[in-house]
N, C-alpha and C positions, 0 to 999 in steps of 0.2 A: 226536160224540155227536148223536143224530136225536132230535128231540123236537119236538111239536105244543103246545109252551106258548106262553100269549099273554103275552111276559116282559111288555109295558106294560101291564098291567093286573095283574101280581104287583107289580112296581116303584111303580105307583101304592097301591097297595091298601097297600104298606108305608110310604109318606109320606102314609098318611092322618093322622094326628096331627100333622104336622109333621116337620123336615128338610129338609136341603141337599141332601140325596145318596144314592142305596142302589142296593145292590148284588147281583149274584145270582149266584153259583159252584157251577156242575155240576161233578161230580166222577165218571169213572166206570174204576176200577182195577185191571188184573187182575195178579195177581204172582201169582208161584211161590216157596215158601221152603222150601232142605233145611238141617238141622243133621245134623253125623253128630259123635257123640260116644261115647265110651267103645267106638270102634271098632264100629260098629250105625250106621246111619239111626235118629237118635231122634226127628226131625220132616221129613217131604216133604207140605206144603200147596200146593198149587194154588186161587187163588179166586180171586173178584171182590165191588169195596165200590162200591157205589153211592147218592149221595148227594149233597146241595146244603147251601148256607150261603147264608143271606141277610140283608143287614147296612147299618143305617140310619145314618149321621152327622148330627146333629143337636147344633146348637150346639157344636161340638168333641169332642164325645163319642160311643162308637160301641158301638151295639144293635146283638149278633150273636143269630143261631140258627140251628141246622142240624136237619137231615131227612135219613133213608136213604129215604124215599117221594119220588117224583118225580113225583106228577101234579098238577094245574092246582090242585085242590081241597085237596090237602096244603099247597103251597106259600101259596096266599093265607093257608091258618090259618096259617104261621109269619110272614104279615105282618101277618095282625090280631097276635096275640102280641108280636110289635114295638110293634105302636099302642099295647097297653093298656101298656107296658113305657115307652114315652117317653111319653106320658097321666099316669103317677104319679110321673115325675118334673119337668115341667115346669109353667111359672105359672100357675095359672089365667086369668090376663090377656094371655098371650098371644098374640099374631096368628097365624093360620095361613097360614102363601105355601106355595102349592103348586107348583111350579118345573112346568113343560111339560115333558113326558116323548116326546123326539123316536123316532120310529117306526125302530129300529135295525137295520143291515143287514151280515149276519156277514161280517167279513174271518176270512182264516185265515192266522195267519202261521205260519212253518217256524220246525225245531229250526233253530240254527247247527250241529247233530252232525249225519254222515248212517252210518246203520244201515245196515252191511255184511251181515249175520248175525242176521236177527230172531230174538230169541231163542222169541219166539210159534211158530216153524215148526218149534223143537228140541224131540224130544220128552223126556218126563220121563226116560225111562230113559239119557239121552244128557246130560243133566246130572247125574242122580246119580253115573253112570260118573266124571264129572269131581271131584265129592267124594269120592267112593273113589279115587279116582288120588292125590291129595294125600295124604289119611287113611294108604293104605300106605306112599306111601315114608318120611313124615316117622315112622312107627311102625319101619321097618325100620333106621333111618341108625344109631340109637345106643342099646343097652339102658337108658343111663339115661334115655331120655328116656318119662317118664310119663303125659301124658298129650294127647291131641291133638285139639283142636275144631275145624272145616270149617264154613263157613257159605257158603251161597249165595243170591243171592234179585237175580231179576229182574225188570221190571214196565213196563207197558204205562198210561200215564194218560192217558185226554181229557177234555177240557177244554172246558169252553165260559162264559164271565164275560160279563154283558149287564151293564150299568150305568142309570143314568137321565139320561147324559148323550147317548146315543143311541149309546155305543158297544159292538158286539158282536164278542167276539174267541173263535175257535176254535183250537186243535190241539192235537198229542199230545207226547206227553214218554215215552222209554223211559230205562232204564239197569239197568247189570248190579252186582253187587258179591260178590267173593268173598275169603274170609278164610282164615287158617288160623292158629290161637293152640295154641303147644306150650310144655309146660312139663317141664322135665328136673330130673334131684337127683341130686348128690352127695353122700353123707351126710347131715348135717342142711341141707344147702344146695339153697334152691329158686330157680330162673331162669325165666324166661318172654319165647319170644319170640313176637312177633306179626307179621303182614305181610296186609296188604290190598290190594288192587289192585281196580280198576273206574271206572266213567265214564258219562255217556250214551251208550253204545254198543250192540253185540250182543255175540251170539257171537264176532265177531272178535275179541274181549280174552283168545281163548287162544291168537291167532295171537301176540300181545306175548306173553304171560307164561303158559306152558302150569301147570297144576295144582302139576305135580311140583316146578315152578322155585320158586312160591310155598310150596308146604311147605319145601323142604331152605333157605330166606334166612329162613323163621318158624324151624327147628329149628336152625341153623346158629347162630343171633343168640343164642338160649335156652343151647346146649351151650358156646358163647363164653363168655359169665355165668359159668358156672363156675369155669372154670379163672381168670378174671379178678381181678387184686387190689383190694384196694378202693381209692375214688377217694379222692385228695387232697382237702385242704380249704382256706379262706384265699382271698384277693384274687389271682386270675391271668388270663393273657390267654386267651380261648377263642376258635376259628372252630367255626361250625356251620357244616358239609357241607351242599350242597344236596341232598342225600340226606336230610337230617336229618328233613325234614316244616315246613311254615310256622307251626308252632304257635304258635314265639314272632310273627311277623306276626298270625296270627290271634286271639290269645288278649290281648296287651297291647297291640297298637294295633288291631284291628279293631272289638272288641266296642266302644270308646271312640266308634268314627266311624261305628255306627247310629244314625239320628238322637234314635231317642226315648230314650236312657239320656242324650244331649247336650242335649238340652231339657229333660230332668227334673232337670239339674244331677249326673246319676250318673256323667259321665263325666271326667277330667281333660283332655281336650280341650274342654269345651262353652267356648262364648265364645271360641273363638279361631282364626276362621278368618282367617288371614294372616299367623301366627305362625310363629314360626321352633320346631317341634317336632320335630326331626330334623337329622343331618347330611345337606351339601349333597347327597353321594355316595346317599342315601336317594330314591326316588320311589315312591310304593304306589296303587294301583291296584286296582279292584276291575272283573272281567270275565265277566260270565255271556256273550258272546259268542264265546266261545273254543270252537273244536268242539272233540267227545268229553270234553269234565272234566266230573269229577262236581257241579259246581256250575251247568254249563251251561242256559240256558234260551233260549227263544226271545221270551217274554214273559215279565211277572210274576204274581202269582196276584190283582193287581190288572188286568191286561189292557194296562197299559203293557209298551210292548216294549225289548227289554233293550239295553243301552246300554254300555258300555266309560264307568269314574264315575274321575278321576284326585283321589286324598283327600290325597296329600303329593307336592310335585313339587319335589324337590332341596329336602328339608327342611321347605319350607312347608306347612303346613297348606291345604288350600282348599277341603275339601266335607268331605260325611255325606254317608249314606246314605238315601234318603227312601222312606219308603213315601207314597202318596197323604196322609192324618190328617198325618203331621208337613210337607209339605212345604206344605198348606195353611198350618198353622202358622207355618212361615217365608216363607210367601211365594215359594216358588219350585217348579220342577215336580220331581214325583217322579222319581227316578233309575231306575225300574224293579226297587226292590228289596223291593218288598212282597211278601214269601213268607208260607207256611202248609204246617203237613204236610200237612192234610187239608180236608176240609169240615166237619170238626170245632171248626177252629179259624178266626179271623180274622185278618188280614192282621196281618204288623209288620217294621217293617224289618232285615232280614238280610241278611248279604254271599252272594255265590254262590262265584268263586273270589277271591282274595284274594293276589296277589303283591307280594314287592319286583323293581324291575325290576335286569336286568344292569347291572352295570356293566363297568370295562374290565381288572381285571384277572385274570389265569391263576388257578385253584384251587390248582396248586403252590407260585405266587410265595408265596401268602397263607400256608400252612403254613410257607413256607421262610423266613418271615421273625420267627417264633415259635421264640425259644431255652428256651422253657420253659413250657409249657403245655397245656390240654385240648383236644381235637377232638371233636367230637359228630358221630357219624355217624346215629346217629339217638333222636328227642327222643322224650319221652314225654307221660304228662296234668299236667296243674299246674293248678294256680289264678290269678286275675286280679282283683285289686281295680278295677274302673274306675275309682273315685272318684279314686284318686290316682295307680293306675299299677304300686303292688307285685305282684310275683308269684314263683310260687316254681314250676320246674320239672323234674320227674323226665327225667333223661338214661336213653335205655335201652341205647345202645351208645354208650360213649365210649372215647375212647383218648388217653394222656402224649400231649405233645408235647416231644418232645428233640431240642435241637440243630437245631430247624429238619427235624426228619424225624418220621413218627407212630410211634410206640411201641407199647407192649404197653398189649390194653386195663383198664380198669376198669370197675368197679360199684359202685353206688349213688353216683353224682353227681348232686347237684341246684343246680340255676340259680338264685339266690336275687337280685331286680334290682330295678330299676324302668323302667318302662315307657319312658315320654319321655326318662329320663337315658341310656339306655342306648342310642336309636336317635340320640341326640345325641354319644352317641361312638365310633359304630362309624366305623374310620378307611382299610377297606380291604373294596371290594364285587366279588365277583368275575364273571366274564364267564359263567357256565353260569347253570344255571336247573333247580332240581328240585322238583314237584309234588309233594304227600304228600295224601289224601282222606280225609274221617269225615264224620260224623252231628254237626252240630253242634246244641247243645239250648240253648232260652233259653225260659222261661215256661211250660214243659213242652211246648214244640215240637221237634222233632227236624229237620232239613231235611239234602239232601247237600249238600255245602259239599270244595272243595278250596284249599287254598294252595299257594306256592310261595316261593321265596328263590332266590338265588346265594349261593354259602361268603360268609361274612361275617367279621371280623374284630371284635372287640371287645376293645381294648387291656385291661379291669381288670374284672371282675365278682367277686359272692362266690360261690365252690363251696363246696357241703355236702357233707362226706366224712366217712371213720373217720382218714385218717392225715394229719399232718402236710405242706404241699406244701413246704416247705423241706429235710425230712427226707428226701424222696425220691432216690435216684439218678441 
């Protein structure tokens, strides 16, 4: 992003009242978004958002505000508006230090992803193609299936974060994402399958997964549901498939190990880093370093650069996640995980991707050692108490487990647990590794975010079902 602003004198002009610290985030975005719904293009937008945020810490607490105007004269008014904002909240007796604001000189650092296929070069009508390619065939595979949603949306971000510590950090961030949500009925019976795929990538994310492939595994999963019996209920043993999606990784133990729900006491890990919160077979990891996933970064939206952060290693507890504000707080340096969707918002700590790592055994062993049980091929939304750990999760394709071989599937299974009991007794972690990606949201931020797992094993969880799991066959 080219700009003639003189950031030391926006940076000063916002530590005119006082502060430690402030910050400046150019923002400058261009995406393309199609829906094709009800068999029609119901939305094809092409644009760009342009816009800054600039954001003072003082005394532990953080004055944000943002502008879509980017000239020299906008931006100081949103540092006076800062001044008079920490002015009425601070003592009248207090001292003013005005920290030296070193004259800063832009590094650029690179994605870890590298773009095969800029999607900037594909023209519009060559991506809609690719919507309507999905759209058909998942419309033609089966009469009952009713109805079918296509989403696409690619996007180009630069970047440019000055600080007042003299550091200036530039570059861009692309990635692609496309959907396909079909929902079929048989009689009064309705199914929905969903399937997502995308990454910091380009257009080469049709050379993995062409359009068609992603519709007929959405409509495929939905027309399954059907014919499906309903799920067992009662205390049994479940592996989740690394296919499944890392929701349970992401959703009861990650959201626990961003720093600021651990410091506000919201989390049931806070206080306990060195603690045995996991089996030994467990090690979790969080990596925005990983090229092409949808969590990937090269920096953070704080301008630290992104890091590979180890938060459970064989069991143990041993970090959070820091954005800059918390890690001040604890005294240690940021992990590089201060995200933001926009210039809208201000920084806070969030994971990017989020895996369990491999461990040593076969995906079959771990099935074949289950005389009676569920297999989750793929997970759905649920909910997550941090405080304690409870959560309760929709299964969207599960399948019996008989005799050590997968069975016929069901629906409507739900994973009813706790958080730390349950990573403390999984007893068999297996050697593959499968990535699942979404929009994860906290404080009404959206960010891309992927996880991952290997088949897991969990000797005893409660299933929510209609039938009996004793009564089964």
């Amino acid at each position: 992003m080219k700009t003639d602003l003189n950031f030391q004198k926006i940076l000063k002009e916002a530590l005119r009242e006082g502060g430690e610290f402030s910050d400046l985030y150019l923002e400058e975005t261009h995406s393309t978004f199609i829906v094709c719904e009800e068999d029609r293009i119901e939305k094809m937008i092409s644009g760009q958002d342009l816009g800054a945020g600039l954001r003072v810490i003082h005394q532990g607490r953080t004055f944000y505000s943002f502008t879509n105007r980017i000239t020299e004269k906008d931006l100081l008014q949103l540092g006076d508006l800062l001044c008079h904002s920490i002015k009425e909240e601070k003592g009248e007796d207090e001292v003013l230090i005005h920290p030296p604001i070193p004259s800063p000189q832009p590094i650029v650092l690179p994605s870890p992803s590298l773009i095969e296929k800029d999607p900037d070069g594909i023209s519009i009508h060559e991506k809609v193609s690719m919507v309507k390619r999905a759209n058909d065939l998942a419309r033609r595979l089966d009469p009952r299936i009713q109805q079918v949603k296509v989403f696409y949306r690619d996007y180009t971000q630069s970047l440019t974060i000055v600080n007042s510590e003299g550091k200036w950090v530039e570059g861009t961030r692309k990635g692609i994402l496309f959907s396909v949500q079909v929902v079929s009925k048989k009689d009064d019976l309705i199914q929905t399958g969903y399937e997502p795929v995308g990454g910091t990538m380009g257009f080469e994310l049709f050379n993995l997964y062409s359009p068609e492939e992603v519709a007929e595994v959405a409509a495929r999963r939905s027309l399954l549901m059907l014919s499906a019996r309903l799920a067992p209920m009662g205390r049994m043993t479940v592996v989740l498939s690394s296919e499944a999606g890392g929701t349970m990784i992401h959703e009861a133990v990650g959201h626990g190990l961003e720093a600021d729900l651990a410091q506000q006491g919201l989390s049931v890990y806070s206080n306990r880093i060195g603690e045995k919160v996991a089996s030994s077979l467990i090690t979790v990891v969080d990596d925005p370093t990983l090229p092409n996933k949808r969590g990937s970064y090269g920096f953070d939206d704080e301008g630290v650069p992104s890091q590979r952060t180890i938060l459970v290693e064989e069991g143990i507890l041993k970090g959070y996640l820091y954005d800059r504000l918390t890690a001040l707080k604890a005294g240690v340096s940021s992990t590089g995980n201060g995200r933001r969707e926009s210039y809208h918002h201000k920084p806070i700590p969030r994971m990017s991707n989020t895996l369990i790592l491999p461990g040593k055994r076969k995906p079959e062993e771990i099935i074949h050692s289950v005389e009676k049980g569920l297999w989750v091929k793929k997970m759905g939304g649920g909910q997550v108490n941090t405080v304690n750990g409870d959560f309760v999760f929709e299964v969207n394709e599960g399948y019996l487990i008989e005799k050590g071989e997968i069975g016929e599937p069901v629906r409507g299974a739900i994973l009813i647990g706790n958080g730390p009991q349950i990573l403390k007794e999984i007893d068999m972690v297996g050697e593959d590794l499968g990535f699942g990606i979404g929009t994860c949201g906290k404080e009404g931020q959206g960010v891309p975010v992927s996880d991952a797992q290997p088949t897991i094993r969990i000797p005893e969880i409660v299933v929510g079902g209609r039938e009996s799991f004793d009564s089964l066959n």
